[in-house]
C-alpha positions in Angstrom: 8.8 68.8 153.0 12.6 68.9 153.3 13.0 66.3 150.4 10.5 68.2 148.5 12.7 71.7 148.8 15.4 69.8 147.5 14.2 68.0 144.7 12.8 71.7 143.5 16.4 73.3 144.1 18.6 70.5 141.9 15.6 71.5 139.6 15.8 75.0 139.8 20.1 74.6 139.0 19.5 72.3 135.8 17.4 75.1 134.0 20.3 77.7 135.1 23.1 75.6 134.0 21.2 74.9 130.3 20.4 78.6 130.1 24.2 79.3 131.0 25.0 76.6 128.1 22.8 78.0 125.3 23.4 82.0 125.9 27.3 81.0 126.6 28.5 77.9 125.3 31.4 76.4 126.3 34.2 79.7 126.7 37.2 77.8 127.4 37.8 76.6 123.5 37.0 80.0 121.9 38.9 82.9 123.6 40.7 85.0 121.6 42.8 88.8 120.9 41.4 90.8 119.2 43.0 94.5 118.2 42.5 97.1 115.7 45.8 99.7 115.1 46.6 102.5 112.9 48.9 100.6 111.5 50.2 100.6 108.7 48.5 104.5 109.2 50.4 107.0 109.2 50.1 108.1 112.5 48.7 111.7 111.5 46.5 111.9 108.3 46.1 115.0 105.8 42.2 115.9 105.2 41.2 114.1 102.4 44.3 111.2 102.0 44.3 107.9 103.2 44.7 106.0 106.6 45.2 102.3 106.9 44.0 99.9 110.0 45.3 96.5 110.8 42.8 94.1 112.7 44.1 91.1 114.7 42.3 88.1 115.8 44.5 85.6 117.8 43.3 82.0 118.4 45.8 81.2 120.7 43.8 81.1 124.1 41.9 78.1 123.0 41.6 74.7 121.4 39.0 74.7 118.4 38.8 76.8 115.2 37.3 79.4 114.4 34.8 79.4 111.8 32.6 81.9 110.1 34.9 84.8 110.7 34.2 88.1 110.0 35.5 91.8 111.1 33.2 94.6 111.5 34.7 97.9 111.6 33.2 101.7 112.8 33.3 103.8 109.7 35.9 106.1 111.2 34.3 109.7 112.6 36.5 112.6 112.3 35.1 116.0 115.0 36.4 118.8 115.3 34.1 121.1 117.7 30.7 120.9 116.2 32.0 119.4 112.9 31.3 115.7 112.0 32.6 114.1 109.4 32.6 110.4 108.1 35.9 108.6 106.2 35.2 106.6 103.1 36.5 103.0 102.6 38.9 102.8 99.4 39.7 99.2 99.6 41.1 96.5 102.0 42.6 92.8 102.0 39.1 91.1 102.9 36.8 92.5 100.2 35.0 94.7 103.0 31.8 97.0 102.5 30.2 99.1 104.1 26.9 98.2 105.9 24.8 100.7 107.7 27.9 102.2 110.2 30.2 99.7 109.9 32.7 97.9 107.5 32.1 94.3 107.4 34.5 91.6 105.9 34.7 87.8 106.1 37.9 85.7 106.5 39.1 82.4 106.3 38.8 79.8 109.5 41.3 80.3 111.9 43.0 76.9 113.3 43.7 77.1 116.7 47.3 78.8 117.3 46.6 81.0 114.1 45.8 84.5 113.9 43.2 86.2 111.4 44.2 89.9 109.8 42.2 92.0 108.1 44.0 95.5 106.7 41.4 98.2 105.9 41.9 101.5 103.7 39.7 104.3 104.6 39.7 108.0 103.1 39.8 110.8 105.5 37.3 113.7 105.4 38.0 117.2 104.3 37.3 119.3 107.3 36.8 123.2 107.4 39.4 123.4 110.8 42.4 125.3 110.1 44.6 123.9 112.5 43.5 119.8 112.3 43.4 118.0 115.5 44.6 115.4 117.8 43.1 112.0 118.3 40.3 113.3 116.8 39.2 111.0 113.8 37.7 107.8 116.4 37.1 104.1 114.9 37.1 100.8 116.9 36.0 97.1 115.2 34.3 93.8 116.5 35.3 90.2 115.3 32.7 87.7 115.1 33.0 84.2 115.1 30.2 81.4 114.2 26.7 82.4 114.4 28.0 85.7 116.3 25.0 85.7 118.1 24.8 88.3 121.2 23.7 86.0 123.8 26.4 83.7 123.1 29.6 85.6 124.7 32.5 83.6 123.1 31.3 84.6 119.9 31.7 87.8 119.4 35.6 89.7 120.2 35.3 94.2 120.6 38.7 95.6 119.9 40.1 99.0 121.5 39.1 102.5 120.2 41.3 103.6 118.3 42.1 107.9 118.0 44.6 109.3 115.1 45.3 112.7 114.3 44.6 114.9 111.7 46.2 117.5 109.9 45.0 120.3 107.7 45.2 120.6 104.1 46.4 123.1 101.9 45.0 126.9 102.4 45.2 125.8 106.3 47.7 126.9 109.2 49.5 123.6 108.4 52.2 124.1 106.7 54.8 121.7 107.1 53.8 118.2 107.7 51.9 115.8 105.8 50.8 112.0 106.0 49.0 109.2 104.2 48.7 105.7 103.1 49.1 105.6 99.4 47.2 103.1 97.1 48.0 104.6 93.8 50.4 105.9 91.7 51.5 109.4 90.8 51.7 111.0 87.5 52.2 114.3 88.0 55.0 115.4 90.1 54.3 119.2 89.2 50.4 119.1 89.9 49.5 117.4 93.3 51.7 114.4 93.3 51.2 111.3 95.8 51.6 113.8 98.9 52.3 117.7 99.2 52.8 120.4 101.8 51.3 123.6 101.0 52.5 124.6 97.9 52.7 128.4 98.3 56.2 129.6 99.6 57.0 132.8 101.4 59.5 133.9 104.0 57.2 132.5 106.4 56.8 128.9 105.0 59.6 129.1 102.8 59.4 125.5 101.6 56.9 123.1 99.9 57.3 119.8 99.2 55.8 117.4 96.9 56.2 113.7 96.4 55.3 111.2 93.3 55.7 107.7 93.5 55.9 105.5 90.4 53.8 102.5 91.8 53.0 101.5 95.3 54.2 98.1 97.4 51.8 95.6 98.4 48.6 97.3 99.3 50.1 100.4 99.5 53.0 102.3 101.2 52.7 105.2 104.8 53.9 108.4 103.5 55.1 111.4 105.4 56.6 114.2 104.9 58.3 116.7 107.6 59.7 119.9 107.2 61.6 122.6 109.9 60.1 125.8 110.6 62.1 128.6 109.2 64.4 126.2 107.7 64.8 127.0 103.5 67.6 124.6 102.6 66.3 120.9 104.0 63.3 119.0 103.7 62.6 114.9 105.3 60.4 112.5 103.5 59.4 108.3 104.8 58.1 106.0 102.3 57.6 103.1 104.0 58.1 99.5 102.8 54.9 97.4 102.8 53.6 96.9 105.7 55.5 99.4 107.6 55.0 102.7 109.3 57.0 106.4 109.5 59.0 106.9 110.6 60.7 103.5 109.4 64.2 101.8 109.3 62.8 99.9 106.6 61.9 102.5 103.5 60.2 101.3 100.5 62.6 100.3 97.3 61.4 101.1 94.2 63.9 99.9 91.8 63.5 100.2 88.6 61.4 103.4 89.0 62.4 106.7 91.0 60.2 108.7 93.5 60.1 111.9 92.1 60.4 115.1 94.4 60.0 118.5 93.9 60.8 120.9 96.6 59.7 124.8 95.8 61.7 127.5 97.8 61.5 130.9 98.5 64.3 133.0 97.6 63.7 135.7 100.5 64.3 133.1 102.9 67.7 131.6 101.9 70.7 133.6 103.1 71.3 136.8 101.5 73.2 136.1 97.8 72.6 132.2 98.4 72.4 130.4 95.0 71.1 126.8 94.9 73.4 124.7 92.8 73.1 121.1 94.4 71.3 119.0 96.1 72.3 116.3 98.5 70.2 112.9 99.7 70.4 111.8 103.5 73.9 113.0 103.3 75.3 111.9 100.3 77.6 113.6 98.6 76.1 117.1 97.1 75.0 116.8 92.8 75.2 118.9 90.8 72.4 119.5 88.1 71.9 116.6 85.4 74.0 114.5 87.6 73.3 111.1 89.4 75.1 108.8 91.0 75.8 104.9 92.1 72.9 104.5 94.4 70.0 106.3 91.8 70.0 109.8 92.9 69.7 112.5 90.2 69.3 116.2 90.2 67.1 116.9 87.4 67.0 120.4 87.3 67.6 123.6 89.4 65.6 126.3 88.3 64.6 130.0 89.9 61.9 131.8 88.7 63.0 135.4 88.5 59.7 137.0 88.7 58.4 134.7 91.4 61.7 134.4 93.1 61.0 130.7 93.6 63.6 127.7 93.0 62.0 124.5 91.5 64.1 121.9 92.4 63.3 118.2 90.9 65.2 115.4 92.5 64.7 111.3 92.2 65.8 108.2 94.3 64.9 105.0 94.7 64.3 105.1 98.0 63.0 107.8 100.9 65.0 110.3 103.5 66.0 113.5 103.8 66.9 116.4 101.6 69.0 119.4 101.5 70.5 122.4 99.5 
């Protein structure tokens, strides 16, 4: 009898240990990282621009590769109270589309010690909020490797949810910030441009600012733009270099075009009998109209409308940074 219980307990460990082998396989060659960031982002989106995500998936906890590889992503969901709203994909690095909820995109084998990315471009929703939100537009992403069957748990790798902010458009409270990941270029500084704040001035929001750029870098360039409340004479702008975020210490270059800006002030705002005759570029010396200088900076023109009581001013640079008057 005791012989008997025996022989039916090694029995009864075989069939768990196959069952652990076919739902499992063997996890110590496939572990990996996975992440998804808002990076290159920006950070905090505009309705209706761009975000970018960056998904990771590091083979560097085990020994084989990786084949079959693909990225699923959660279109991103944007709610604001009882408002849902769903981004749209623009492009990305791995030829993804969209399937059912998610964004699905293959990429090439990962050798052990390598790391898969996948860079995906999603357009924001235009929501009716006035104020935007925070951490409200949610996405997160799953990498699978191999068959990515569900029973077999080193095949398939969830990432983090990811939260970004949003913020409202023009004819909302937002007034002086702005973000995006441009794809595309501008060509038409005086219309909507790449990126704008609002564009109506008063003594309240006494500055608007719109930015063009004459191509984009890589799959695109993060573009913010930041300006002070109650502050009528300065105005900050980050164009990011490839694969970079705002802020950044490393701002696109886009020799042998210019970035065009045009910055729109109310006169009401500026001190009493204050006349705009230069402009000056993260604190280089102050030009004049028509003028330039060694580095690519030009005034173009300094205008005030006398029946609006607006100043147009058009600058361009090379690069990104700050602006004043």
């Amino acid at each position: 009898m005791t012989r008997t219980r025996w022989r039916l307990a090694v029995a009864c460990l075989a069939v768990i240990g196959a069952a652990f082998a076919a739902a499992g396989g063997s996890a110590g060659n496939r572990d990996a990282e996975a992440h998804l960031t808002a990076f290159p982002g920006p950070g905090s989106v505009t309705y209706g621009e761009n975000i970018a995500y960056t998904a990771t998936l590091a083979n560097t906890l085990g020994s084989s590769t990786f084949t079959q590889v693909t990225f699923r992503q959660k279109v991103p969901v944007a709610t604001i109270g009882t408002e849902i709203k769903t981004a749209t994909l623009l492009t990305s690095t791995c030829g993804a589309q969209v399937q059912g909820d998610e964004a699905v995109c293959t990429v090439p084998n990962v050798p052990a010690g390598g790391t898969a990315v996948a860079t995906l471009v999603w357009q924001v929703p235009t929501m009716s909020s006035q104020t935007g939100c925070t951490d409200c537009l949610e996405t997160t992403g799953r990498w699978l490797i191999k068959e990515g069957k569900p029973t077999n748990l080193n095949e398939e790798f969830p990432t983090e949810l990811v939260k970004t902010s949003l913020l409202g458009g023009e004819g909302t409270q937002e007034k002086l910030h702005a973000g995006s990941f441009e794809i595309a270029a501008c060509n038409d500084p005086f219309a909507a441009g790449s990126l704008r704040t609002n564009r109506t001035v008063d003594l309240a929001d006494p500055v608007s600012t719109t930015v063009c750029l004459p191509f984009v870098t890589g799959l695109g360039n993060a573009t913010t733009i930041d300006e002070t409340a109650g502050n009528a004479r300065h105005s900050e702008v980050c164009i990011a270099a490839s694969g970079q975020n705002c802020p950044t210490t490393i701002p696109a270059d886009f020799t042998p075009g210019s970035v065009t800006f045009v910055f729109r002030v109310a006169d009401a705002a500026l001190p009493k009998g204050y006349k705009i005759t230069q402009l000056s570029h993260s604190g280089n010396p102050p030009l004049k109209e028509g003028q330039c200088d060694a580095t690519g900076d030009c005034v173009v023109s300094i205008k005030l409308d006398n029946k609006t009581k607006i100043w147009t001013l058009v600058a361009t640079s090379k690069t990104n940074g700050y602006w004043d008057w």
